[in-house]
Legacy VTK file of the C-alpha trace (Angstrom):
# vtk DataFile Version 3.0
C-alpha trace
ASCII
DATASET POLYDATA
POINTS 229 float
38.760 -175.446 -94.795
35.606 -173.652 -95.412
34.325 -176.366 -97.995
37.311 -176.534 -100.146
38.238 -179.786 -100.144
41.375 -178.994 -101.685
44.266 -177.145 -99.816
46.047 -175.381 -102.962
42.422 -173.852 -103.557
41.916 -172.513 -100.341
46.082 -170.764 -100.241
44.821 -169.173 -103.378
41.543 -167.805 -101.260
44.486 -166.799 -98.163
46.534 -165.295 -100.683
44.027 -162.932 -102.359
42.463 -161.861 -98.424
46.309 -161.055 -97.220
46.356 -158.475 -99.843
43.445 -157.276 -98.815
44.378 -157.883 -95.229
47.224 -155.453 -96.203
46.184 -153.001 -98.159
43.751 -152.385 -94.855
47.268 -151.601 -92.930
46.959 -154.641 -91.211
49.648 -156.965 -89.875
49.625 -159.698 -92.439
51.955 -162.089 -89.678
49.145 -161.491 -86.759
45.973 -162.120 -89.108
47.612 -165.395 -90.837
49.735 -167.319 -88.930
51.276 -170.338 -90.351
50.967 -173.407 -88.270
51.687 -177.024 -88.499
49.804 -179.716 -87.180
49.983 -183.326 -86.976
47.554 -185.979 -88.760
47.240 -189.614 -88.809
47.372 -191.310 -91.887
45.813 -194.349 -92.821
48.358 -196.965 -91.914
48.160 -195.191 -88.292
51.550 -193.187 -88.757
51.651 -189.236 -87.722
52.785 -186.539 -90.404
53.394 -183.063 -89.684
51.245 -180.774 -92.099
50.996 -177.253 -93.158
48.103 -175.374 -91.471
47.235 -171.315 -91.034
45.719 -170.212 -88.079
43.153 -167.441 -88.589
41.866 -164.672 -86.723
38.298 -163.528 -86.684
39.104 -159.849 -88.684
41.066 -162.719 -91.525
38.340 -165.414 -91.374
35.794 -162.157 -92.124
38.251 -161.394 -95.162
37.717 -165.033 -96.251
34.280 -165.079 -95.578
33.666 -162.378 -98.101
35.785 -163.198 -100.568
35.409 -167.146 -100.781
33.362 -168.875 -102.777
29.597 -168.123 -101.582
28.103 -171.201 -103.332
29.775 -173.525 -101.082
27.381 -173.677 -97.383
30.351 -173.320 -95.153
31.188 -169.692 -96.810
27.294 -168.942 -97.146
27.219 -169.278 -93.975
30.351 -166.958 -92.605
29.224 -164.692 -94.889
25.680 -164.728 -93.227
26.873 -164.932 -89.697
29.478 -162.042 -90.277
26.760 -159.844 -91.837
24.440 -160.689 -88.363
27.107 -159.822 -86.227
27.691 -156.211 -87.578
24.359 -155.594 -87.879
24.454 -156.230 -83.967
27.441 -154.107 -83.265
26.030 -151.159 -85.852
22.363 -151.451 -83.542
24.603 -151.539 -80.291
26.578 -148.171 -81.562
23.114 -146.427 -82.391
21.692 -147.254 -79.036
24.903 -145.893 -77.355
24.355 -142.557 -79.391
21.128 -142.526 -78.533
21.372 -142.967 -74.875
24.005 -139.955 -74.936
21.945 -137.855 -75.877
19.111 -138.926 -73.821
21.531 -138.512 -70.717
22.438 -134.971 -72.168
18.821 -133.597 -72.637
17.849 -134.949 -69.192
21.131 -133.142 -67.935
19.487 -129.591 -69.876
16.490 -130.106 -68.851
17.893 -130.182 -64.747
20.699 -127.341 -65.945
17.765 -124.998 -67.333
15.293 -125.995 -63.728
17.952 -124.662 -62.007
18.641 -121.598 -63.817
14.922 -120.841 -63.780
14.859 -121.105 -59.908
18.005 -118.939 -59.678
16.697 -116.198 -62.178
13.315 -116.027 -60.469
14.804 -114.725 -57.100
16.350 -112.290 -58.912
13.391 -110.885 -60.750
12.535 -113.009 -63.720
9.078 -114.797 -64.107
8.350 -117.750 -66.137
7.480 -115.515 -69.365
11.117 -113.402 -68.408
12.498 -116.676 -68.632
11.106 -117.726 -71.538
12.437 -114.864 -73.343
15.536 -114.858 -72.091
16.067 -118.787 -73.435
14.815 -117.432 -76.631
17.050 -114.568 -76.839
19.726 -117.118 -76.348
19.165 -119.961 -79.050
18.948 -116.823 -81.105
22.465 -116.104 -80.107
23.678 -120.127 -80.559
21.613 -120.455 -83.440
21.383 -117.393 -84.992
17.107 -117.367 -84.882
14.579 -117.175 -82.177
13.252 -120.377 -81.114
10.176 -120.211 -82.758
12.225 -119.614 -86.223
14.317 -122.791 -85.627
11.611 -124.871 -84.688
10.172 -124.212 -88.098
13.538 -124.675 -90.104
13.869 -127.787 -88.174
9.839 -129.095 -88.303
9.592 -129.307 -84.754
6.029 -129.022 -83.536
4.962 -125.439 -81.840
3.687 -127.557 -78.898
7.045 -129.419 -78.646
10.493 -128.434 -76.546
12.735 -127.651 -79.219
16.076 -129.522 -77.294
13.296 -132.821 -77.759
14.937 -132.692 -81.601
17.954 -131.241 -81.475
21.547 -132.978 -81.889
23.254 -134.016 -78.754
26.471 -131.089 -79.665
23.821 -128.458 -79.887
21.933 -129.807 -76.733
25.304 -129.613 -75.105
26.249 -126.336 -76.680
22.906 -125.093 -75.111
23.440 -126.770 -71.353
26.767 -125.050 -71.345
25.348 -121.474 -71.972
23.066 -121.964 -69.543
25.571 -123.190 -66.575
27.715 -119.964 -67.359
24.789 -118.088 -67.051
23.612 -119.773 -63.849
27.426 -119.575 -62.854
28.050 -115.369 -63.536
24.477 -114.394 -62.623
25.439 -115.417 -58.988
29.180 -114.417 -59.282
28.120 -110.860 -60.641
25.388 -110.973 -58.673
22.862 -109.714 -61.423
19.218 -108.834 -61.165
16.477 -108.247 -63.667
15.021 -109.451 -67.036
17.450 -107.335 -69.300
21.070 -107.711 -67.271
20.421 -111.286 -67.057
19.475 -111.232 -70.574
22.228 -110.133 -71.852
24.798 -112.068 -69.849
22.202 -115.026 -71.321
23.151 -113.855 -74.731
26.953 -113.499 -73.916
27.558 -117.127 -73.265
25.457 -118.555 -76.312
27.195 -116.129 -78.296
30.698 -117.199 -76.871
29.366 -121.279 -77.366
28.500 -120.344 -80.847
31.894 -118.509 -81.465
33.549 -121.907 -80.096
31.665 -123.967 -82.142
32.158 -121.964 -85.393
35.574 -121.958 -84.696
35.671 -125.963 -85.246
33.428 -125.618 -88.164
30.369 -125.957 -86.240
27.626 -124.349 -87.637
24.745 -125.619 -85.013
21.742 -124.235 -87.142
23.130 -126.367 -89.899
23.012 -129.661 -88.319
19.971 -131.527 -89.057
17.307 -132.112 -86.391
17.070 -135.897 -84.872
14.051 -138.066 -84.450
11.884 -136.802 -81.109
13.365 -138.374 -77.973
9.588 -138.605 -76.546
9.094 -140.776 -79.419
11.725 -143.707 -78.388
12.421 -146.003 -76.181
15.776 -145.955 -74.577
16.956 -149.028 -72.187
LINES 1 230
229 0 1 2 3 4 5 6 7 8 9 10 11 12 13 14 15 16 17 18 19 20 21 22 23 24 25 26 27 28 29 30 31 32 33 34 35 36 37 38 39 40 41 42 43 44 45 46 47 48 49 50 51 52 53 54 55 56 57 58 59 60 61 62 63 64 65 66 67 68 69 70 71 72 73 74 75 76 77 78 79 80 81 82 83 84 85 86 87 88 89 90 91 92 93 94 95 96 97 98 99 100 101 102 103 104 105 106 107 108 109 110 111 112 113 114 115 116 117 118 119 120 121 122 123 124 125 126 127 128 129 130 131 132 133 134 135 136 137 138 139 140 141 142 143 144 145 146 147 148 149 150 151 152 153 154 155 156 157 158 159 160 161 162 163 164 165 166 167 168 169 170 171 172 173 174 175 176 177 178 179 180 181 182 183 184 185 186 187 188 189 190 191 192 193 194 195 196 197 198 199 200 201 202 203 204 205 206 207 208 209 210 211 212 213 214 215 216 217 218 219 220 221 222 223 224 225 226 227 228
């Protein structure tokens, strides 16, 4: 019983963690289920006892509020703390591989669009401008204005530090551009450009619309800095 040797000790403990349990909008019957079992006394006769069978979420709610000078609740109370540590690491490497995953899927979105753009008329400085002209449009400043705002390196992509929403915001500009430049079958620096500007402008408006302010949301750590498994 967690190290209390005495069973009217440790229903008080159950007691206190089903109101807990409850107040959490938790079923109270499926986290504490009473149980019997049988035991042998000393004369070798059986007798039926009381007994509670616990889940993990109720022996957590015991764990934390038993008595943490006895070693057996120490020691819940220890392991319980490890194992959502682990899950809280597992979550932040899930995050993080998203938006590793959504950068490399930007960086092969924006390849293409520079391959499409140049046999239409753009160079590499064309295209530079023109994804400048955009994050203006998402972000409402140039790259090189966000970049400082954000204290991303002049040497550095800017997408390297940016949220995974606003690395997605930008890789879905940049397919509708790739998308209507073909469709409306555009040519030049300044047509393209403007289309370019169109679709940040109506990823921006979606955005807003949710509350989204992109230039708001604070840069991450550089993705060239980690290691991702």
């Amino acid at each position: 019983m967690l190290g209390y040797s005495q069973w009217r000790n440790f229903l008080s403990i159950i007691e206190k963690v089903k109101d807990a349990c409850k107040n959490a909008g938790e079923n109270i019957a499926y986290h504490f289920a009473d149980v019997s079992k049988m035991v042998i006394l000393g004369s070798g006769a059986e007798r039926e006892v009381d007994n509670i069978f616990l889940t993990r979420y109720a022996c957590y709610l015991v764990a934390q509020n038993g008595d943490s000078r006895k070693q057996e609740i120490a020691f819940a109370q220890n392991y319980f703390a490890i194992q959502t540590r682990r899950a809280e690491l597992v979550e932040q490497r899930l995050i993080e591989y998203e938006r590793v995953q959504a950068r490399t899927k930007l960086a092969e979105t924006e390849k293409l669009l520079s391959g499409v753009l140049y046999e239409r008329g753009v160079d590499n400085q064309g295209f530079a401008i023109i994804r400048s002209k955009g994050d203006k449009a998402l972000f409402h400043m140039d790259t090189k204005m966000l970049k400082r705002k954000l204290g991303v390196p002049d040497s550095r992509p800017l997408a390297d530090f940016l949220p995974t929403i606003s690395i997605k915001a930008k890789d879905f500009a940049a397919e509708m551009t790739s998308v209507n430049v073909q469709q409306k079958d555009l040519y030049g620096q300044t047509a393209i450009e403007n289309e370019h500007v169109d679709n940040n402008v109506a990823v921006r408006d979606m955005l807003v619309g949710r509350g989204i302010f992109p230039e708001q949301i604070p840069a991450n750590e550089d993705i060239a800095a980690g290691v991702f498994l």
